[in-house]
Backbone as a ProteinNet text record, in pm:
[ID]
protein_1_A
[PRIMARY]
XXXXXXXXXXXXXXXXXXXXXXXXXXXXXXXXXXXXXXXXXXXXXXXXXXXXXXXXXXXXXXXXXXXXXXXXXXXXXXXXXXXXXXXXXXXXXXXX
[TERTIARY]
-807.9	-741.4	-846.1	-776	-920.5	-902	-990.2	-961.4	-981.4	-936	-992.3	-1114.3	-1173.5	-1274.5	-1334.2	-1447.3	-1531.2	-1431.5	-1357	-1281.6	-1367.6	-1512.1	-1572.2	-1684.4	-1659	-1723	-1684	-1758	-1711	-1580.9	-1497.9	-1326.1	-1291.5	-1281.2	-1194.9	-1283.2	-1321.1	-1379.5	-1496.3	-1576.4	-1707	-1775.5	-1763.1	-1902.1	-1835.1	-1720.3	-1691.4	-1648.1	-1658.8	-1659.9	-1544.6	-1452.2	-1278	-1199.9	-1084.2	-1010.8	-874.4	-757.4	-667.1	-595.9	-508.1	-476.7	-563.9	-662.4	-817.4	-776.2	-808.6	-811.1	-698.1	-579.7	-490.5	-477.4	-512.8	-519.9	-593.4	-718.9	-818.6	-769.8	-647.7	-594.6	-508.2	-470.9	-404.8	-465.7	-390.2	-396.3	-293.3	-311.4	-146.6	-117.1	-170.8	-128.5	-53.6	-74.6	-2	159.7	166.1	303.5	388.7	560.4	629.4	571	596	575.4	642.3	695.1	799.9	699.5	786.6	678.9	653.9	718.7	693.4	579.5	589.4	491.4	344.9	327.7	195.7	174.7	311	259.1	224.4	254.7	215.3	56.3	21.7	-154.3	-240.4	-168.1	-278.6	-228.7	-128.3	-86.1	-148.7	-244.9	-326.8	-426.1	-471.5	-599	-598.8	-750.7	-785.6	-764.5	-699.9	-709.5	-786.8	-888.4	-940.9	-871	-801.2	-751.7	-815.7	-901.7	-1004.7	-1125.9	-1227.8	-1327.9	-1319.9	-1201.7	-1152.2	-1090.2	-949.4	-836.6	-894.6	-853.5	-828.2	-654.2	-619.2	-432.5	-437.9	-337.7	-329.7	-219.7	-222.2	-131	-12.3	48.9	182.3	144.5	120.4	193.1	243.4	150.3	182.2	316.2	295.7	434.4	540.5	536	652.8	736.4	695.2	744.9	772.2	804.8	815.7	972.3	1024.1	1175.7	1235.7	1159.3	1181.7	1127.8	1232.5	1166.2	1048.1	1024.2	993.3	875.8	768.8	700	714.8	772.6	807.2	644.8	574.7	498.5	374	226.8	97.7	132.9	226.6	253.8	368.3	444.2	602.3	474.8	388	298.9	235.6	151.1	71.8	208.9	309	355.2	452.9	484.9	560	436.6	335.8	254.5	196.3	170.1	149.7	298.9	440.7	523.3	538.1	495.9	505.1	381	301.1	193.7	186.3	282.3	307.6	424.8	521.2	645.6	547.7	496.8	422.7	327.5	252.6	151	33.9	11.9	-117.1	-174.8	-130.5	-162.7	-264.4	-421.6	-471.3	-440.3	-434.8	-433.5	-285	-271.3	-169.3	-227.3	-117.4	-102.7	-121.1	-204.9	-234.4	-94
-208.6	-93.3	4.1	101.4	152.9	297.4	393.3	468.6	598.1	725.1	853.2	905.4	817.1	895.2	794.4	778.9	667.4	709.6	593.9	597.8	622.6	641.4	641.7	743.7	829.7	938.6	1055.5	1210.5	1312.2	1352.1	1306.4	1325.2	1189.2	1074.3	1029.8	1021	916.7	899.6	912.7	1055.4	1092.5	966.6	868.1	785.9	690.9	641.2	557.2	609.1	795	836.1	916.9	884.6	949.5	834	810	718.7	789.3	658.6	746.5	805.1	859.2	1001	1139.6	1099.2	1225.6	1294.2	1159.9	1145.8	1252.2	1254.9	1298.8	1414.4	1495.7	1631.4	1715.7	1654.3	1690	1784.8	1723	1735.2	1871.9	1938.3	2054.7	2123.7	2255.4	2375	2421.1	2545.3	2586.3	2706.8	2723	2764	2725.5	2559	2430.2	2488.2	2484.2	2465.4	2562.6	2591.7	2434.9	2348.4	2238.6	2160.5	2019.6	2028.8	1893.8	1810.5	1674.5	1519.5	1521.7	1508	1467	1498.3	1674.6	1722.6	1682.5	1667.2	1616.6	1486.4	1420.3	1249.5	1257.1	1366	1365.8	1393.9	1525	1569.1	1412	1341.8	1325.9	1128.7	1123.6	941.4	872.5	849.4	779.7	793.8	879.2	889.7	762.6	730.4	607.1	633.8	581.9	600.1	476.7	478.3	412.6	373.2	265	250.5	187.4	78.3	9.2	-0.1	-101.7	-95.2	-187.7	-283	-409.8	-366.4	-175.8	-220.2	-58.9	-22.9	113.7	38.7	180.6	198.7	305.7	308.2	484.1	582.1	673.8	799.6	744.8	715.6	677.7	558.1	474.1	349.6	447.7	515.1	600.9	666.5	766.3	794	768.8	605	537.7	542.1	528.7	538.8	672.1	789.5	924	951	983.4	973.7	1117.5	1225.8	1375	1399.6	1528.7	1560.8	1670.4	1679.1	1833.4	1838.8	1918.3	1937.6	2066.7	2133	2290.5	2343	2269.7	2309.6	2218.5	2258.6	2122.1	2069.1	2117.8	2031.3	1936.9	1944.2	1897.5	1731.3	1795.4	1754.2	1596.9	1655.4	1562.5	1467.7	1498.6	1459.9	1298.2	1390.6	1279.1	1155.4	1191	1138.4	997.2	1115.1	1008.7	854.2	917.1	791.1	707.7	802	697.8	593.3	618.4	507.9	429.5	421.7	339.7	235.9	327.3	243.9	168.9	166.4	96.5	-18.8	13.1	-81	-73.6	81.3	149.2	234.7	194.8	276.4	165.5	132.8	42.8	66.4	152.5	191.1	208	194.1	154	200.7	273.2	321	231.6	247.3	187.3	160.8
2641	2698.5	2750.4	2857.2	2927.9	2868	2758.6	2691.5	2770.8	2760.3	2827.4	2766.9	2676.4	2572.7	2510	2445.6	2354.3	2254.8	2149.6	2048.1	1932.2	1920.3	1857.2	1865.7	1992.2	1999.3	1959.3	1993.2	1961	1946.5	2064.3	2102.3	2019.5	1956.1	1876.3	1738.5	1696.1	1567.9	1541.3	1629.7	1596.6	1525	1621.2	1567.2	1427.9	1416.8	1310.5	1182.4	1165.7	1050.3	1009.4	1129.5	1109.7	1159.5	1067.4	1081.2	1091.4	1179.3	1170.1	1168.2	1072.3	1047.8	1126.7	1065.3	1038.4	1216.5	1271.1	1458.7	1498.5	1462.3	1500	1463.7	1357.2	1282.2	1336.2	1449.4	1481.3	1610.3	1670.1	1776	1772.2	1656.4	1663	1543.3	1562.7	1445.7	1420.7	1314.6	1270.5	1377.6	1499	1610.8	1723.7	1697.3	1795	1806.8	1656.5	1617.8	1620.4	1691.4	1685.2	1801.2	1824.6	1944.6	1944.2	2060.2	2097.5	2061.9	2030.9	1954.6	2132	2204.1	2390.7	2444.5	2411.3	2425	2385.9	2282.2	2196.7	2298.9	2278.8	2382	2459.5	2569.8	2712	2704.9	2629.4	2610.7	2518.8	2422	2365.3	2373.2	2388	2367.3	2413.1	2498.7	2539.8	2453.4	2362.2	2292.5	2181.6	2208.9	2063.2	1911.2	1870.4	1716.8	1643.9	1561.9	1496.1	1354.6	1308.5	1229	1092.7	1146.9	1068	1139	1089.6	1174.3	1286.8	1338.1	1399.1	1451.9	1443.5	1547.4	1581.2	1710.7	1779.6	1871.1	1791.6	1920.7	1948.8	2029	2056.7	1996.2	2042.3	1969.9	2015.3	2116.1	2188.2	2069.7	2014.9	1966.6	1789.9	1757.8	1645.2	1664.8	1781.5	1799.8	1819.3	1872.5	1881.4	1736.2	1623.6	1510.3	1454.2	1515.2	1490.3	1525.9	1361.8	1392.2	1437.8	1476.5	1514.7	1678.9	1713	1823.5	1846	1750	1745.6	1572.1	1575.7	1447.2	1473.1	1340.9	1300.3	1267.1	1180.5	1141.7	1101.7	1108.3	1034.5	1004.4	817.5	681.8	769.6	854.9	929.1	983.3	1050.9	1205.7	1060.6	972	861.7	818.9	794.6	731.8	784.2	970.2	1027.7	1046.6	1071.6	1119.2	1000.6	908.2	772.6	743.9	732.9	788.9	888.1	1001.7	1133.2	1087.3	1059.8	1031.9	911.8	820	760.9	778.1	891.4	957.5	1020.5	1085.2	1183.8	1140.7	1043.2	972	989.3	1042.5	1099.2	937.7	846.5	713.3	677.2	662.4	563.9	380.3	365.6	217.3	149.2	27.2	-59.5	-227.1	-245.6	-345	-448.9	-580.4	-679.1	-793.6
[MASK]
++++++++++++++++++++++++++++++++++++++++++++++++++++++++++++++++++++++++++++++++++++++++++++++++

C-alpha cells in the first residue's frame, strides 16, 4: 500500500517504538473532542498503523470496526478504538 508517511517514522511509529493503539492516540487531544468517527476517517484513515513487527493497516481498516458515529470524549475516542481492534483482530495481546 502506498502510505502518506513512513509507518515507521516520526508521523506513525516513530521508528518501530509505537504500536497500534499508541499510533492512533497520537493523532488527537482532549481538545479534538467531540468529533464525528467520519470526520477522524477523512483526516487520518489512510494513516499506517503498526500492529506487530510483520503487519502495518490503516486507520480506515480500524475504523471499519467502530460501532459509533461520533467520540464524545479521549476516554469515549481510547475506548472505541481499543474494541474496534479487538473486533477486528488488530489486538496482539490477551489477557492472562
Amino acid at each position: 500500500m502506498d502510505w502518506p508517511h513512513d509507518p515507521d517514522g516520526e508521523l506513525g511509529s516513530e521508528g518501530r517504538r509505537v504500536y497500534g493503539h499508541a499510533v492512533l492516540v497520537k493523532t488527537v487531544s482532549e481538545s479534538t473532542f467531540p468529533i464525528a468517527v467520519e470526520a477522524y476517517r477523512e483526516e487520518y484513515g489512510s494513516y499506517p498503523v503498526r500492529i506487530d513487527p510483520d503487519t502495518v493497516i490503516s486507520v480506515e481498516q480500524i475504523l471499519d470496526h467502530v460501532d459509533r458515529d461520533r467520540f464524545e470524549s479521549l476516554d469515549a475516542f481510547h475506548r472505541a478504538v481499543g474494541t474496534a481492534m479487538r473486533a477486528g483482530g488488530y489486538w496482539p495481546y490477551e489477557r492472562a
